[in-house]
C-alpha positions as a printed Julia matrix, in Angstrom:
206×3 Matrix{Float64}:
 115.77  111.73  106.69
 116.82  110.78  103.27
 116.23  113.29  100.55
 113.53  112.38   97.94
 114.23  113.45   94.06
 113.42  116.88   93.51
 110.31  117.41   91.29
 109.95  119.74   87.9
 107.39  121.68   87.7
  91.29   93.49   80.13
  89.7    91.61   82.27
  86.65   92.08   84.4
  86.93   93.07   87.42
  85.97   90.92   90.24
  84.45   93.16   92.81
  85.0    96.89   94.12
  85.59   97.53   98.29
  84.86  100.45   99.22
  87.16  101.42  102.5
  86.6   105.34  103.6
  84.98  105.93  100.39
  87.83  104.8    98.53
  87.08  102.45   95.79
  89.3    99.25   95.09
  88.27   97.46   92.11
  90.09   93.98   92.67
  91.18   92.37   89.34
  93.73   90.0    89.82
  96.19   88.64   88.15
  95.57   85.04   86.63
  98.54   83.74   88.6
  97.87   85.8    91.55
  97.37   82.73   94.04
 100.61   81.17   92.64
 102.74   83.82   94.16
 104.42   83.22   97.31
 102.68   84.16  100.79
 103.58   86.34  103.36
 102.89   87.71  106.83
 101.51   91.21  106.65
 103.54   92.19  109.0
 106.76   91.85  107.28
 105.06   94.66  104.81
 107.34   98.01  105.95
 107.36   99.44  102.9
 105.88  101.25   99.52
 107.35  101.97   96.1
 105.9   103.8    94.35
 106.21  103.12   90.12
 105.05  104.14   86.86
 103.97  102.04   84.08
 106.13  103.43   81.24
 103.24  102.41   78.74
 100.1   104.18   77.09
  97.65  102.9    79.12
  96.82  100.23   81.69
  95.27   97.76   79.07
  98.06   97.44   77.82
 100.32   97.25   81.18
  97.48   94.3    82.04
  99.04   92.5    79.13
 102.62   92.83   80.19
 101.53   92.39   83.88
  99.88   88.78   82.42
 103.07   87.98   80.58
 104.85   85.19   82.5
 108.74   85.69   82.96
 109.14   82.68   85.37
 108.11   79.47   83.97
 109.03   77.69   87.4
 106.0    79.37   88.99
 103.67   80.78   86.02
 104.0    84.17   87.4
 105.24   87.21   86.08
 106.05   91.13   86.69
 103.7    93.34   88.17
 102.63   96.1    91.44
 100.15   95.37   93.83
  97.97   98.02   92.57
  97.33  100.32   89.81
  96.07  103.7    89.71
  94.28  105.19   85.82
  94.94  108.88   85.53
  91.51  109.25   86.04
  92.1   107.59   90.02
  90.4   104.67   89.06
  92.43  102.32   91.75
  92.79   98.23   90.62
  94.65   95.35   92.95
  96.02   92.6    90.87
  98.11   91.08   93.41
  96.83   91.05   96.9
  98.87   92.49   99.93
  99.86   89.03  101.61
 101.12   87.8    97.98
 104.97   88.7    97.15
 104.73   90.56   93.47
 107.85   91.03   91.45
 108.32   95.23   91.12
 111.27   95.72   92.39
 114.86   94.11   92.84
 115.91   93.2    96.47
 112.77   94.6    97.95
 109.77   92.59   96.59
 109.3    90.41  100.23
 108.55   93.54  102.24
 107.14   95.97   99.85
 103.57   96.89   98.34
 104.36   98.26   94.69
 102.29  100.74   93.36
 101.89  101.66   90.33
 101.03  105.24   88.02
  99.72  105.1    84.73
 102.35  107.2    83.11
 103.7   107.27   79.9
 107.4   107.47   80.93
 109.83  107.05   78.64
 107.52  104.61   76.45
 108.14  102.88   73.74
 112.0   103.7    73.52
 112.76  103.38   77.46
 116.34  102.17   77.18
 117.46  104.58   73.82
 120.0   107.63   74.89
 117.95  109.83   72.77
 114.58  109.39   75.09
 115.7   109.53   78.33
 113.14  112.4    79.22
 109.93  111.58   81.32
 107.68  114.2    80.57
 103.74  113.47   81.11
 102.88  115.34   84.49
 100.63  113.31   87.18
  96.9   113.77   86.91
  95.38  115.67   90.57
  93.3   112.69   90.42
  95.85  109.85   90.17
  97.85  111.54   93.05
  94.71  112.11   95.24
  93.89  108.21   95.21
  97.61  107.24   95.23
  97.26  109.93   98.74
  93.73  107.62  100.08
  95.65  104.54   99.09
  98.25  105.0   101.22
  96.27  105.88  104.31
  94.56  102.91  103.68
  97.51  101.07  103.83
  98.88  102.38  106.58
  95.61  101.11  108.46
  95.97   97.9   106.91
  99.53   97.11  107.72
 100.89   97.3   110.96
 104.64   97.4   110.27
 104.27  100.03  107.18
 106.44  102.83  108.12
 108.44  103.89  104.62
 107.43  105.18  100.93
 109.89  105.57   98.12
 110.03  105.11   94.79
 111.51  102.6    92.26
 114.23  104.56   90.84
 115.51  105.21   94.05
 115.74  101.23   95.23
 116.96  100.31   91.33
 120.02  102.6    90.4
 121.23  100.02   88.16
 122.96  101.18   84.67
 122.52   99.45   81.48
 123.66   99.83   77.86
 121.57  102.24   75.76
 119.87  100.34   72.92
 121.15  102.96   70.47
 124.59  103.23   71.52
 125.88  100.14   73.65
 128.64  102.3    74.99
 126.73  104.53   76.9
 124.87  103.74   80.31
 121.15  104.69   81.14
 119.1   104.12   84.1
 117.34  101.44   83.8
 114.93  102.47   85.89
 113.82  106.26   86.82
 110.09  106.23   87.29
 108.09  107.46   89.32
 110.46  110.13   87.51
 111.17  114.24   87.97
 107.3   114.84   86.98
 106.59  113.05   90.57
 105.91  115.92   93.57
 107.74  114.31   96.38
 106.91  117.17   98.64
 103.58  117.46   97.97
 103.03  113.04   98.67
 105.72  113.71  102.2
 103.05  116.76  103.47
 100.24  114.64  103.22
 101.46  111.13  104.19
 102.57  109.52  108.18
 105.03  107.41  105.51
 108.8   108.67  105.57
 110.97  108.73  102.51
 112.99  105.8   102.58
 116.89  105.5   100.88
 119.12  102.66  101.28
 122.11  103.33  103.51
């Protein structure tokens, strides 16, 4: 099995589903139904994200923010979880969101409400992710993926976003050196603790 990174220690919602007393408010996306369909069964894996902003209001307004003018969609996860565990769906499962190169037509992305490396993500100087993850965000992240593993018959693999994306970018402070462009869910993220208490196996491209 692939290792996992090692840890250091808007709108109104439509309606709320309760599924074994786990609440999902669904609030989706304006474009939601323009996104393209797929079979749930092609659905074999998670990634799991962070927002890399303050709060979720204001990851609803970036989530909202159309990048492809072709469709009128834009960027988003499937889900979002508040630090409190409050858990949303703004794209439903058998819609293809955009969270992740290469992987969006089989995955669910799911995202943390974490400040990251916000506002300065790309600057050499800020490279640190430092907010830990609320016991409550990772206890509904933990229902939400049983859930999902009920749901989806071919779900089999979690992993997270930094280790599908390892791409390298220019620093906006000094062009000539690389960061990640993506490293969330990040070292505050307790791999071990998720593994012990998910069916899911860690997934890492071969």
């Amino acid at each position: 099995m692939a290792t996992p990174p090692a840890p250091v220690r808007g709108m109104i919602p439509e309606r709320t589903a309760a599924v074994n007393d786990l609440a999902i408010v669904r609030n989706h996306l304006s474009y939601a139904s323009s996104l393209e369909r797929r079979l749930i069964s092609d659905i074999d894996i998670v990634v799991i994200h962070c927002t890399e902003l303050p709060d979720l209001l204001t990851a609803r307004s970036y989530g909202e923010h159309i990048q492809y003018p072709e469709s009128g969609t834009g960027n988003s996860g499937h889900f979002y979880i508040e630090r409190n565990g409050r858990i949303e769906e703004w794209v439903p499962s058998e819609r293809i969101a955009h969270h992740v190169r290469g992987f969006n037509e089989r995955s669910i992305g799911i995202e943390l409400v974490n400040r990251g490396r916000y506002p300065d993500w790309l600057d050499s100087r800020n490279q640190s992710m430092c907010e830990p993850y609320a016991a409550e965000q990772i206890d509904s992240l933990i229902r939400l993926l049983s859930h999902l593993s009920e749901r989806l018959p071919g779900l089999r693999f979690v992993t997270g976003h930094e280790t599908l994306d390892t791409t390298l970018v220019p620093a906006t402070d000094n062009p000539g050196e690389l960061v990640r462009r993506k490293q969330d869910p990040g070292p505050m993220f307790e791999w071990e603790d998720l593994l012990g208490q998910t069916e899911l196996t860690y997934f890492a491209p071969t």
